[in-house]
N, C-alpha and C positions, 0 to 999 in steps of 0.2 A: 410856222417855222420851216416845215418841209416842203412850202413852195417856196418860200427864200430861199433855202436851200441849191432847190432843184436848179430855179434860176440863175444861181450864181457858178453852179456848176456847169451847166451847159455852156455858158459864157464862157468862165477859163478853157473850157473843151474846147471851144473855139478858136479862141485865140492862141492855144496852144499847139492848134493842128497846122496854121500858116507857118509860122517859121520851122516847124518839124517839117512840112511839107517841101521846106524852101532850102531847110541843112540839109536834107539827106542828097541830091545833085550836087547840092555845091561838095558836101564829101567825096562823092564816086568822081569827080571833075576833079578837084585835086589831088585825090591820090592816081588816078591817070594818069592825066598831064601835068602836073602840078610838077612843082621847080623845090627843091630840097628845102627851100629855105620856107617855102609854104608848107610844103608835108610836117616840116618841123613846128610850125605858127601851129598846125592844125593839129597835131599830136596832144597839144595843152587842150584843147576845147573839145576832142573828139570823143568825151563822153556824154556832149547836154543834149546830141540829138536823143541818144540811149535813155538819158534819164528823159527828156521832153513823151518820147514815144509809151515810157514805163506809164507817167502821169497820164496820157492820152488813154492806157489800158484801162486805167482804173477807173477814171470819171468816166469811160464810155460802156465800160463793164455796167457799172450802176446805172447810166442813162440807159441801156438795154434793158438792166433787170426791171425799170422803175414800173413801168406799166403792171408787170406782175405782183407788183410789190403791191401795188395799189389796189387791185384788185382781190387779194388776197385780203387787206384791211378790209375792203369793202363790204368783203361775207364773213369777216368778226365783226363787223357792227351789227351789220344784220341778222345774225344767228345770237347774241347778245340781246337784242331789240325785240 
């Protein structure tokens, strides 16, 4: 279960970093240069980068810990054994 897991997390980590990677310019660009009626278009949307980058925190929080985590199991099996 916690390499299905692991796997399917990295993945959304993935796919979740291209288009966070891709809103945050296109934000700083319109509100720049951007034309009122786009600032306004972009007022509705301008919290999915926030929440994309929140979700990016956390699955990549856990992708960091993971190794530790693992290791950590590792010398309860063994101190158990």
């Amino acid at each position: 279960m916690t390499k299905f897991l692991n796997k399917w997390l990295r993945k959304i980590h993935r796919w979740i970093a291209a288009p966070t990677a891709l809103l945050i310019p296109v934000r700083l660009t319109i509100e720049v240069a951007g034309s009122p009626s786009a600032i306004e278009f972009w007022a509705k949307w301008e919290k999915l980068p926030s929440i994309l980058m929140l979700f990016m925190a956390i699955t990549g929080a856990y992708l960091y810990l993971l190794p530790y985590i693992v290791k950590g199991q590792r010398k309860n099996k063994t101190a158990q054994t």
